[in-house]
C-alpha positions, 0 to 999 in steps of 0.5 A: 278240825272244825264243824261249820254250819251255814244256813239258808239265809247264807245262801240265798242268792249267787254272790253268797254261794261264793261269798261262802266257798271263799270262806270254806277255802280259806278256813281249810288252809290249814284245818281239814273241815267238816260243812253242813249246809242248808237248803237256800232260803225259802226253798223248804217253804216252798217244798212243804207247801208243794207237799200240801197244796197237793195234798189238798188239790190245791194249785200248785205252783210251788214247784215252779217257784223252786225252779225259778228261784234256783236257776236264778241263783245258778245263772247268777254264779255263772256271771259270777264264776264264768268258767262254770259250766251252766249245763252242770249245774242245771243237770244238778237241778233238773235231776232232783226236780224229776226225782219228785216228780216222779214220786208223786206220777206214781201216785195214782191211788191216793193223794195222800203223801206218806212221811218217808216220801215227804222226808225225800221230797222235803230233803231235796233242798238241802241236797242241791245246796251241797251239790251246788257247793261241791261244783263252785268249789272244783271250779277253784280247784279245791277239793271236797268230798259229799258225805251222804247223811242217810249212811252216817248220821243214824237215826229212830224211824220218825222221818220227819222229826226224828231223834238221833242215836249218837254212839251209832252216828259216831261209829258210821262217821269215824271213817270220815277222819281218812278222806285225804279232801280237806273240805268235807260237805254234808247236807244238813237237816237229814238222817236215816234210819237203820234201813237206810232211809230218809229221816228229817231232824225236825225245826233248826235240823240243820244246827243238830246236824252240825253239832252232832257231827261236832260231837261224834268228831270231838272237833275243837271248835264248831262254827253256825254261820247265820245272818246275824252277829252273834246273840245280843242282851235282847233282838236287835230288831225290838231294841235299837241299842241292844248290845252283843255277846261276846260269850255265854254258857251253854246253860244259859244259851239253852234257856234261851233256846227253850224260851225263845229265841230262834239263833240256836235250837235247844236240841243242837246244844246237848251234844256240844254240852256233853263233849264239851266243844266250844261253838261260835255263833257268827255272821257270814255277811260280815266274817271279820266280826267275831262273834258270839262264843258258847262254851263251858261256864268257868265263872263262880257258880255262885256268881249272878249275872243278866244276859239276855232277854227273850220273848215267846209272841202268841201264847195262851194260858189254858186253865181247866176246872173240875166240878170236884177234888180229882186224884193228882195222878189223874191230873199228872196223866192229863199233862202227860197227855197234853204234852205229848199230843199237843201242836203247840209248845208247852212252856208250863204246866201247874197243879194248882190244887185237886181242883184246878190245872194251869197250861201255858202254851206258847206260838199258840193261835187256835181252839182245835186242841181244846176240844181234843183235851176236853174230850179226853179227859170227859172220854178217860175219865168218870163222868162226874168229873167233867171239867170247865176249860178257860182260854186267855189269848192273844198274850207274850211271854218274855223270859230274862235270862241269867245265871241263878237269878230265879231266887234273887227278889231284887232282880224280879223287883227290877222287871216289876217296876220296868214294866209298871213304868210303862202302865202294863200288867203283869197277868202272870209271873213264872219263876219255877221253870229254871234257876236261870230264868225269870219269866212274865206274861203280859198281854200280846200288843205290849210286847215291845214296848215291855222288852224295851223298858226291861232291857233298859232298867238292866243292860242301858244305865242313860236316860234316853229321851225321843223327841217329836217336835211340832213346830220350828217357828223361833221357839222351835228351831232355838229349843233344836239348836239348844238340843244340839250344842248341849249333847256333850253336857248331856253324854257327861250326865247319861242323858241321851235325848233323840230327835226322831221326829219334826212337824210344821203346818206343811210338812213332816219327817220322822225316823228311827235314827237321831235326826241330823241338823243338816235335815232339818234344815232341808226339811225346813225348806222343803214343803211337800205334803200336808201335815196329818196328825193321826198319819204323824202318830201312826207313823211313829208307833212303828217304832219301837219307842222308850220314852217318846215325848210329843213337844208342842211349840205351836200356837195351834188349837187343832194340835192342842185339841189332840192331847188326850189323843196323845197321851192315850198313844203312851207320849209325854206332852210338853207344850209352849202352846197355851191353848189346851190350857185354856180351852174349856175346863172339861177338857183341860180336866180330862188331860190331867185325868188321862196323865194320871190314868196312863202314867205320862206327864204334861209339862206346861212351864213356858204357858206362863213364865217363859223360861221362869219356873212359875208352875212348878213352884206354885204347884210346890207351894200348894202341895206343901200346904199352902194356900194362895190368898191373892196374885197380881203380876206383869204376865207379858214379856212383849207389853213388859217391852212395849210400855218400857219403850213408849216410856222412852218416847218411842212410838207404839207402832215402833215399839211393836215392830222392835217387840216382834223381832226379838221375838217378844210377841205372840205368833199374832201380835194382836194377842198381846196388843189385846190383852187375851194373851195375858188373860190365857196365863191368868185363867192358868194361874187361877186354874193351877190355884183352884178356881174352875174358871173359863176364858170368858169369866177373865175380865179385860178392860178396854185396852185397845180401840174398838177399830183396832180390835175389828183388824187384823193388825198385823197384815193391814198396818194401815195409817188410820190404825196406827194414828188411832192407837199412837193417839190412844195410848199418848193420852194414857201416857201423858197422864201417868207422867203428870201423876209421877206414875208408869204404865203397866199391863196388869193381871189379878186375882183376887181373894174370891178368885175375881180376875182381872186384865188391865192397864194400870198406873203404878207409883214407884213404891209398886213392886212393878214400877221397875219391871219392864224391856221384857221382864215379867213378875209375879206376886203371890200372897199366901197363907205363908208368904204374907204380908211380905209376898213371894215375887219371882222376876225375870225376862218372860219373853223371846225365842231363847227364853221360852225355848230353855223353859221347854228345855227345862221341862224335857229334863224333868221327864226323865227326873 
């Protein structure tokens, strides 16, 4: 014999009226069942607001609603089931809908409704479900037989909330065990007092209703059908990769209950508890899944575990001093008082001293119960204790739920640091309300994010990684190919890097799941609206992120302008984009301020070296002591190129040309040709060295022709232009030849941080002569590295190059 519940969201449109009496007849095959069954979605809503706006004389099209929604559902099952007679099934609901009505026609003296009316006004919804049910089930010709809650499950006189008493419910329902209908309907939600009437069970009634009746039959299995799988390690809905249950204690799943989570109320699990009947939590959209079990714990006692995590959203701390020491059984009677009379669910309450009491409330939004209590307290109490009452708002509490993890240090070190991680403060930290629960407050707008990081520090052991990515130039779509063909390298490792999120100048994608290759080509040929940046990082927030990172492989000032904005928004940076580090030194100051004070790292490896680790290591040498002296180096891959090739007596405009498709070059060529580029690395340099510097103070010596200069190079490739330059540098290089000597394009800096971009002619004893076809080198000498210098050498330029730099630099988030 079994007990199956299922609730409004089961039964919420035609096709799962069905869908749910299909269920019911093939579980009564071989086991006489007993179902419980709630009002359809919504309807309760509606029946209670119904309630109000008459209450208040407000328009009322509650009942209308009603109506609508539920021919809808009765037109719907006859399409369904076309043997059903619809003037059955209206007859169910009109009678009910008149039942009401005629409640509140007698009413001409007040419009005040009593609770035993609203109890029968606010079961109606519950009433109809099992009356639908029991016609959809003759139709199949399957037996069924209407049990009446009002004369079997025996309840106080509270008949909105009230509380059951199980030995007389057992007596009253103990005749039920001979009905020969092996299916056994009962609305759910509804009882009755010792006067036979209508009595209402309060919020989740329903699951009460089924586990009561679960108690009183000792069944061997109770079954709350719902919408969801079953319990999960934290809401599916916050935590994308949060993983199912397959069983847990009744203790724990009632810690749970009591902190939060809304799958099973707390007051259904004390009668399975107490008879000890297992429950199955299941989905009645997808009944093959199994499941979640809730059954007696047979594990170690002393055994620790984490099983889930569960969050309370608005709450409040309510603090309240007096001016002096008060008596600690006055203090007890005002928590008495405040727990018994409060709307809100009390979650904690402390004496702090004679002085001092803390309230923490949870689902709390509202100051009208302050004034209530204060004037309690001022009203019961003498006169020279009057009290002071602080309110902390607009906070969340959430609970990590376990066996016997409250006294364990290490588990309340792991949450501490799972939410330092993230930059949130923990306001309050509650260890004392169960063995089994260790719970924190944070403030309200940090809520996600926090359950997050948590969950993953316990129940995730990879790294996870979101990437939005602006920019598939070369650099772009090689750093997503790269991504792409190292997936199984990064599964063997626990590193999970997800593409969310892709911009261009033209267009942006973003989503919750791993962008797939085929989109982004389809994204890339599409070209549909303008690309917005606060729109792209509002978008993005919707989401409920781990480790997001913004990587920037334009060559955009307008994005680079946005760092500060991005990192306050809680986003790693890792940029090939030089701009931001050359822009003015206040801004390139604030940046690294803001990566301090919100915790996320701005990763800048490519700006320099391409795919050469020069940043980390000068930044290595300088934490270690170390004091650079002076540097010189070849800082462009493209010129590195360009002058190899113009030693092989090939032409500039040849040279340039080559450069360019193996994507050596700049975006804009001009900017290697004119020498800024490496001037951006150098201020760089300088700047990771120490010295405050600006772009302006870079000195470059001329290094193309004042015409050149003036053109767009690029676009306007005109004859004279090329003449001007093949005969400007032809000189340069005739010289340096006649003098045994190569032509190299130089930055320095020097002793007093003087910098300089030129073109030299360098001898073969010159560390640089052999650098060219791409290569870069840099030399530092240092307080360590000198006389003989740290020089560190490798191809400095080209889509792949660059593009395993800002790979390089994506691993190091998470290291």
């Amino acid at each position: 014999m079994k007990v199956l519940k299922f609730g409004g969201s089961s039964l919420s449109n035609a096709k799962k009226f069905i869908k749910i009496s299909k269920i019911l007849k093939k579980k009564s095959k071989n086991n006489k069942i007993y179902v419980v069954l709630s009002a359809p979605y919504k309807i309760t809503n509606y029946l209670i607001s119904y309630i109000k706006n008459y209450e208040n004389k407000k328009n009322n099209d509650n009942l209308e609603k009603i109506k609508k929604k539920l021919k809808k559902i009765l037109i719907n099952i006859l399409l369904i089931e076309k043997k059903i007679k619809i003037s059955v099934l209206k007859n169910i609901l009109n009678n009910h809908i008149k039942k009401i009505e005629k409640i509140l026609k007698n009413r001409t003296h007040t419009k005040k409704i009593n609770e035993k009316e609203k109890a029968i006004i606010i079961s109606k919804g519950e009433i109809i479900s099992v009356e639908i049910m029991h016609y959809i089930l003759k139709n199949m010709n399957v037996k069924s037989k209407i049990i009446n809650p009002v004369k079997k499950i025996i309840s106080n006189n509270n008949y909105l909330n009230a509380k059951i008493n199980i030995d007389a419910s057992c007596k009253k329902l103990k005749s039920t065990k001979k009905y020969k209908e092996k299916i056994i309907l009962m609305p759910g939600f509804i009882s009755g007092n010792k006067n036979k009437e209508t009595t209402l069970l309060g919020r989740n009634g329903s699951d009460y209703s089924a586990t009561i009746l679960s108690n009183c039959l000792h069944v061997e299995l109770c079954e709350i059908w719902k919408d969801v799988n079953g319990i999960y390690t934290a809401d599916p809905k916050i935590v994308y990769n949060a993983k199912h249950i397959k069983k847990i204690s009744y203790e724990e799943t009632l810690e749970l209950a009591k902190c939060g989570s809304e799958i099973i109320h707390p007051k259904a699990i004390y009668p399975l508890y107490k008879k000890n009947i297992p429950c199955i939590i299941k989905n009645s959209y997808f009944p093959n899944i199994k499941g979640t079990l809730i059954h007696k714990n047979s594990e170690n006692n002393s055994k620790i575990s984490i099983k889930s995590i569960t969050y309370l959203k608005n709450s409040a701390i309510i603090q309240i001093f007096f001016k002096k020491n008060v008596n600690k059984k006055i203090l007890k009677k005002i928590l008495m008082y405040e727990q018994e009379n409060s709307q809100y669910k009390i979650f904690n309450t402390k004496i702090i001293s004679e002085k001092k009491i803390t309230i923490i409330k949870s689902n709390y939004d509202n100051n009208e119960n302050i004034k209530i209590l204060k004037n309690f307290i001022e009203k019961h109490f003498k006169k020279d204790q009057k009290c002071k009452i602080k309110i902390k708002k607009n906070l969340s509490i959430i609970s990590i739920i376990g066996k016997n993890i409250s006294s364990k240090t290490k588990i309340l070190y792991k949450i501490i640091y799972a939410i330092k991680k993230i930059n949130v403060k923990i306001i309050s930290i509650i260890l004392e309300n169960s063995k089994n629960s260790i719970s924190i407050i944070i403030k309200k707008k940090y809520l996600k994010s926090s359950i997050i990081s948590i969950h993953n520090e316990f129940f995730y052991k990879k790294k996870i990684i979101e990437i939005y990515l602006l920019g598939v130039g070369g650099v772009g779509n090689s750093f997503l190919n790269q991504i792409y063909n190292q997936k199984k390298k990064l599964k063997e490792k626990k590193i999970e890097i997800k593409i969310l999120g892709i911009a261009n100048s033209k267009n942006y994608i973003v989503q919750k799941n791993h962008i797939k290759k085929i989109q982004i080509q389809n994204f890339i040929n599409k070209k549909i609206k303008n690309f917005n940046i606060k729109h792209f990082i509002k978008k993005i927030r919707k989401n409920n992120l781990n480790n997001p990172v913004i990587i920037d492989c334009t060559s955009s000032k307008y994005i680079s302008k946005k760092y500060d904005y991005f990192i306050k928004n809680k986003f790693h940076i890792i940029s090939s984009n030089k701009k931001a580090n050359t822009d003015n030194i206040n801004y390139y100051k604030k940046i690294r301020k803001y990566s301090i004070k919100y915790k996320k790292k701005f990763l800048y490896e490519t700006n320099v070296g391409a795919g050469l680790p020069i940043i980390e290591n000068l930044k290595n040498l300088i934490n270690s002591g170390d004091k650079i002296i002076k540097f010189r180096g070849i800082l462009s891959g493209s010129l590195s190129y360009i002058f190899g090739k113009l030693e092989e007596k090939c032409s500039i405009s040849k040279a340039v040309e080559k450069a360019k498709k193996l994507g050596f070059t700049e975006p804009n060529p001009i900017d290697d040709l004119s020498g800024i580029d490496v001037a951006r690395k150098l201020l760089i340099i300088a700047r990771e060295i120490g010295y405050n510097l600006e772009l302006k103070d870079i000195n470059i010596e001329k290094i193309l022709p004042e015409n050149i200069k003036k053109n767009k190079f690029i676009k306007e490739k005109t004859t004279i232009q090329i003449k001007d330059l093949e005969h400007f540098y032809s000189k340069k290089i005739l010289q340096a030849k006649k003098n045994k000597k190569v032509l190299r394009l130089v930055g320095s800096i020097s002793k007093n941080g003087n910098c300089i971009v030129k073109i030299e002619s360098i001898d073969k004893k010159d560390p640089l002569y052999e650098i060219k076809n791409g290569e870069n080198a840099f030399i530092f000498y240092s307080k360590y590295y000198s006389p003989i210098p740290l020089i560190l050498r490798g191809y400095g330029a080209g889509n792949q190059v660059t593009s395993a730099g800002v790979f390089s630099d994506l691993l190091r988030i998470i290291s």
